[in-house]
N, C-alpha and C positions, 0 to 999 in steps of 0.2 A: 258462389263466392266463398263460401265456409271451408268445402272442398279445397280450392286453390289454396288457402291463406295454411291448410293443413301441408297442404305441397311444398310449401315451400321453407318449410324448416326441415321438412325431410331432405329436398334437395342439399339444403346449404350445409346440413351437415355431414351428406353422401362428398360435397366440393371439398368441407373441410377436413373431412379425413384424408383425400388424396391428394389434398396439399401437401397437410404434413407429412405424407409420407416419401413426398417429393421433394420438400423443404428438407428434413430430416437426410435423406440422403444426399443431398447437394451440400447439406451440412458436414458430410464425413471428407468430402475433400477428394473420392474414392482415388484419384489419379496421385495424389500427392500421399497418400497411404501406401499402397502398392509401392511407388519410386524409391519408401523407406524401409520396404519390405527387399527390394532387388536383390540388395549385397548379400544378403542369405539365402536367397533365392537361385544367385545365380549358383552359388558355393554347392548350391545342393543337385542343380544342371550339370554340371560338370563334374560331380559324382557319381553321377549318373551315366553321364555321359564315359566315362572310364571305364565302366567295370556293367556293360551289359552283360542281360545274360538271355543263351537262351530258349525257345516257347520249352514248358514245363519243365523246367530248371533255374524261375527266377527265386528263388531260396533267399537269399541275400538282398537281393530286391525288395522283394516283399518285406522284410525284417523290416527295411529303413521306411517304406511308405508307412507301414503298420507305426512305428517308432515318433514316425512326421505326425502322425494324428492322435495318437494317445498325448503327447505333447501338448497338443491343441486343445485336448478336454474330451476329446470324441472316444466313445465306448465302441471298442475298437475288436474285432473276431478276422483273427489269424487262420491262414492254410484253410480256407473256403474253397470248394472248386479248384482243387489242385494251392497254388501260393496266390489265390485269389484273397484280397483282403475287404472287410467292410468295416466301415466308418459310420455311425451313428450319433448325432447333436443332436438333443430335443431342445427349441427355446420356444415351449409354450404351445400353445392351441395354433391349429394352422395346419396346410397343407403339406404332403413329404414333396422334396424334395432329391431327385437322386441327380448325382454329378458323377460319369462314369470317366476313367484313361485306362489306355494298356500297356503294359508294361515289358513284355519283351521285347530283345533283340533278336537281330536276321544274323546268319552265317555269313558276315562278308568282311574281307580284311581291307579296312579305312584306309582310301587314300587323299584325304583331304592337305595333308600337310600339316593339319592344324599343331600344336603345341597340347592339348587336350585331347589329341584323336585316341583312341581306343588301341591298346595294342594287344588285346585278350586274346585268348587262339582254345581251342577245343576239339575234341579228338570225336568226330561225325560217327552214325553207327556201321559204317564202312571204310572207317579206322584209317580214314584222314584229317590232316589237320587243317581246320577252317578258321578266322579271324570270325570274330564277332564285332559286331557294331549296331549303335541304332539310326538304322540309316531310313529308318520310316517315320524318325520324330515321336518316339513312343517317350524318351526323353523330355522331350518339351511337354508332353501331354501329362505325366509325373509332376513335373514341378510345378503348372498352373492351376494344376486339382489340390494343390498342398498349397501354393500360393492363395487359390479361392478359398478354400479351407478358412487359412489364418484371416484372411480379411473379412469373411462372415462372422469369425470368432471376433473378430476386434469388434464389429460393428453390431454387435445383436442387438442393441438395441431399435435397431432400425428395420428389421424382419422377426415374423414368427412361425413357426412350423417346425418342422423335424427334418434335417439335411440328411443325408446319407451317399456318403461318397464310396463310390467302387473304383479299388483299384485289381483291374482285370488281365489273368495270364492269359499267355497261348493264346493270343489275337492272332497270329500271324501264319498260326494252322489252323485258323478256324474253330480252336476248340474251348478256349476261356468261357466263353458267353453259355456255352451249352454245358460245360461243367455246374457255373456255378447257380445256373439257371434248375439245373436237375439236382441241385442240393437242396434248391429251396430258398433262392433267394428270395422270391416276394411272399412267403412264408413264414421263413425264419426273421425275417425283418419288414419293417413297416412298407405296404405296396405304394410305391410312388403316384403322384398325379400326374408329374411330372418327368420326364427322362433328359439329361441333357448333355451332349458331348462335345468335342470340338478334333479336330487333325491338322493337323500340317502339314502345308499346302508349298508344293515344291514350284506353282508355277504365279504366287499372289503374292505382290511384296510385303514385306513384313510392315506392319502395323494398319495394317487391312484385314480385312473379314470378306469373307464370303459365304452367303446362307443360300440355303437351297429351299424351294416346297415341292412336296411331293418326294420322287423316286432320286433319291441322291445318290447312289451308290447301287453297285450291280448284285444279282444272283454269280454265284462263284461252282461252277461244278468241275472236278478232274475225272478225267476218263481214260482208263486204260481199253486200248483194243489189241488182241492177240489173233490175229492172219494166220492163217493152220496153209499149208500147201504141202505138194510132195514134190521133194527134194529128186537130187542128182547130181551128172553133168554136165555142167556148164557146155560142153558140147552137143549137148544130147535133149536140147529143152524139148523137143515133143513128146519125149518121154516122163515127164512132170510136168505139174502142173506150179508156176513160182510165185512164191507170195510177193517178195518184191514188184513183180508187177501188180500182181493184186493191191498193196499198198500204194503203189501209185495211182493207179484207180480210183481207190477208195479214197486216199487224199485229194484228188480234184474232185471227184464225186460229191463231198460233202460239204462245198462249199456255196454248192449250189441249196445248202438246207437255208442259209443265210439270202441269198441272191433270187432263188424262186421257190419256196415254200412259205415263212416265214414272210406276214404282211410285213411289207417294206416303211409302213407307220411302227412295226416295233423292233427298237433298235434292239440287237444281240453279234455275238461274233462267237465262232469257231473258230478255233486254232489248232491246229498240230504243230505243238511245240517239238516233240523229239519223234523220229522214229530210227529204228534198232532191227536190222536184220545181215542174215552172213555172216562168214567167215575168213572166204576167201576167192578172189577173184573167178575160178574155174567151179565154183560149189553154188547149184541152185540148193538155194537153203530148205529146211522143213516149216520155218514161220519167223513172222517180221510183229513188233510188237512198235505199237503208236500211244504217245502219250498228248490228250486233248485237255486243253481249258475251254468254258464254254461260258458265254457270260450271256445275260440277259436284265431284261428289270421286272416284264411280267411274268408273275408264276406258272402262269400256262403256258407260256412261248419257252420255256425251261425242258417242261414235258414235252412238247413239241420238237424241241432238238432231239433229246434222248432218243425217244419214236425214230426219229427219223433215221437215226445213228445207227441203232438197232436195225430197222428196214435194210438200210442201201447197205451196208455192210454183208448182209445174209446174202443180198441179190446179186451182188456181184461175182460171191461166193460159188453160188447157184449158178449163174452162167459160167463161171470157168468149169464147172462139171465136177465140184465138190461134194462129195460126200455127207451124208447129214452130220457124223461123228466127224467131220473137220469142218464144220461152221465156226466161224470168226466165234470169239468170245469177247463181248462188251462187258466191261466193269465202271459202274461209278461210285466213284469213294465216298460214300453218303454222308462216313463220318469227317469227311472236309467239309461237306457243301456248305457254303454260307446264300442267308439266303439276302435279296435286295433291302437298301435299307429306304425305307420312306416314311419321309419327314411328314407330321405330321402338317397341316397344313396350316388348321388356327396356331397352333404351338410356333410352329416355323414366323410366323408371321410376326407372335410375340415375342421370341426370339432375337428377329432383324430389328424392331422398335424400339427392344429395349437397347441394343447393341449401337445402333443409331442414336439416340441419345448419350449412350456413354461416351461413342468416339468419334461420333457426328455424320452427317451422312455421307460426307466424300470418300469415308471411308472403311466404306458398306458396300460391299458389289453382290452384286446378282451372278452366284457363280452359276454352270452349267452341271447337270448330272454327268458322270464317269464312268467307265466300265471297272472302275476297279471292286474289290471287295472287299467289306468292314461284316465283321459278325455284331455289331449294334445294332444291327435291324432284327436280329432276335428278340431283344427288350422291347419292341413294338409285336411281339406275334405269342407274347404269352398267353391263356384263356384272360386274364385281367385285360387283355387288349390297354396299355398303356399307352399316351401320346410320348413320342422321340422326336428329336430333332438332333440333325449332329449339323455342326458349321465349319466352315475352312477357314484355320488360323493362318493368314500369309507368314511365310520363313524367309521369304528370301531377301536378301541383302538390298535394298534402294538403289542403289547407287550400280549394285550389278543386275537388278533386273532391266533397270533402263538401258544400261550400255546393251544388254539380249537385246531389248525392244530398238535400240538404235542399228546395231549390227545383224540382227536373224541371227544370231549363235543359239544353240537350244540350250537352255541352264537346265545343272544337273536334275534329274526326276529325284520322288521317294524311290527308295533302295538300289540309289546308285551310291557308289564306294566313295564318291566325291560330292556329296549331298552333307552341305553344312549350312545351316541355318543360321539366321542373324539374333543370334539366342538372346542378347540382351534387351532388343525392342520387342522381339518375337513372345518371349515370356508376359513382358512388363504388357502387352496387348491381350494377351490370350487371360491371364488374371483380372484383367478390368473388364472385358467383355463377360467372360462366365462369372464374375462375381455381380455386377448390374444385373444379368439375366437372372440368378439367382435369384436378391432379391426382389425385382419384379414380379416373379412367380410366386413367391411368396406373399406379397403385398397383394398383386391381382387378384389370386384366388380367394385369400382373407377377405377382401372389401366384396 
């Protein structure tokens, strides 16, 4: 009896801390905060949104994120990892906290119509001119990190720990994360407990979420392959051997790495997006050169393609009676590859709970993993092994995702030229879910 009667002052004041820190937050109003945050909120969207720029050229960018947070109170380190910027608030004992976005733009000239669209232009390093625009919502992912920002700052009284927000370049070549990763980010700055992102979602309407556990996002590999053969005339093929056919070959050949190699339980895909051989209609050429994306989500099923790519390449090779000094040459661009991102599972879990209570659960979906690639699944494969979670901010417009859902029209994807998001709920949503998550994590790990 003595025992129990000791239990239960423990309990009650284990209940009453997480009241109040339940109370306390229901007390900030956090929806009706945010709503008076918008107007400068959006003002700083559509700055953004004008003047992309971009992977390792956001200079300018950088300046204003950096600008947005010193503002805020945050001890603020410029030109990290290329115009990588970090953000630092201590309020007190408690867990870190990190809140990552990316901040370039893609080479594509907007055609939204909008009255805001982007009409930047930039000279490519094969000295043409390309529009820029950020048609992957790296935009919206800027002003919610600066939005979260300001509302943790207004609210400190209601969490404790050390935030640290990254704003990250060169997302979009895969090389942000691995810059400022090899500077020394969990280093030079306090290692998080926490990791936490969000993206916009070209296919969720706006003011939805969607959380992932596990494998959210793909391993991302480019592959170049170079077809060696011996040339001629085009009248004369048994007197060479053509790589054109060999590339056709080799492109049905390895599709079968996906269709009978690779367990049919793990999902991946092979593509030959371009291939490039000849000159002229009567000229078997000397070689055909193939450019592949290869996407997976297990890291051995990755190695398993390359393998494979390498094999049937050489074999085919082999049987047209190639020479060893003319075997295909396989290149993979190591320094692209991003690898999958996967969400941590407890983290993911407190994530959707917390996101759930801010914006209720109707409007919380269970999205599906992607094949696409995000290099935030690096921040989960440091030796610190950190837990990550990234979640899908719906963009798109209500009113036009339903008419898609009524008609079958397919609404625009990320990095297509007419991909415009409903920025004003889109924002005011993706602020309130990563600001709740926020401090949840922080409150959780405290108690």
């Amino acid at each position: 009896m003595t025992r129990l009667r000791l239990a239960y002052p423990i309990l009650a004041l284990a209940l009453t801390a997480s009241s109040l820190s339940l109370s306390a937050l229901a007390n900030t109003k956090l929806d009706q905060s945010v709503a008076q945050a918008l107007p400068k909120l959006e003002k700083l969207y559509l700055h953004l949104h004008r003047h992309p720029e971009l992977s390792y050229q956001e200079k300018a960018t950088s300046e204003r994120m950096a600008a947005e947070l010193k503002q805020l109170g945050f001890e603020v380190t410029s030109n990290f990892g290329g115009y990588g910027v970090v953000g630092i608030l201590q309020n007190g004992e408690g867990p870190v906290v990190m809140v990552r976005a990316d901040i370039d733009g893609l080479p594509i000239i907007e055609q939204t119509g909008k009255d805001y669209a982007s009409t930047v232009t930039t000279v490519d390093a094969n000295n043409n001119t390309v529009g820029i625009m950020h048609g992957c919502g790296h935009d919206i992912h800027m002003t919610s990190l600066i939005g979260t920002a300001e509302q943790l700052v207004k609210h400190k009284a209601d969490w404790q720990g050390t935030l640290m927000m990254v704003a990250q370049p060169a997302e979009e070549v895969g090389g942000g994360a691995k810059a400022m990763l090899k500077q020394g980010l969990f280093k030079q700055f306090p290692t998080p407990d926490s990791i936490i992102g969000l993206h916009v979602s070209a296919s969720i309407p706006a003011g939805k979420v969607g959380t992932v556990s596990g494998y959210a996002l793909a391993n991302v590999d480019s592959v170049d392959i170079s077809i060696k053969g011996k040339g001629g005339h085009g009248a004369y093929p048994h007197a060479t051997i053509d790589p054109v056919v060999l590339a056709a070959r080799t492109v049905l050949a390895l599709q079968t790495i996906v269709s009978r190699e690779v367990s049919p339980l793990e999902p991946n895909v092979v593509t030959v997006g371009s291939i490039h051989g000849g000159s002229k209609h009567n000229i078997i050429s000397d070689e055909v050169k193939l450019q592949l994306t290869l996407r997976s989500y297990n890291p051995k099923v990755r190695e398993q393609q390359i393998a494979a790519i390498k094999r049937i390449t050489a074999g085919i090779a082999t049987s047209a009676g190639l020479p060893d000094d003319l075997m295909p040459v396989v290149y993979v661009h190591d320094d692209e590859t991003i690898p999958s991102t996967y969400n941590d599972p407890t983290l993911a879990a407190k994530v959707k709970a917390s996101i759930e209570a801010e914006l209720g659960s109707d409007n919380v979906l269970i999205a599906p993993p992607v094949m696409a690639g995000e290099d935030f699944g690096l921040y989960g494969l440091t030796p610190e092994k950190r837990p990550i979670t990234l979640f899908w901010l719906g963009g798109v417009d209500p009113k036009q995702y339903q008419a898609s859902v009524d008609s079958g029209d397919a609404l625009p994807s990320l990095h297509s030229s007419q991909f415009a998001p409903d920025y004003k709920l889109t924002i005011r949503t993706g602020v309130r879910a990563m600001t709740r998550t926020a401090m949840d994590l922080f409150n959780q790990t405290a108690q």
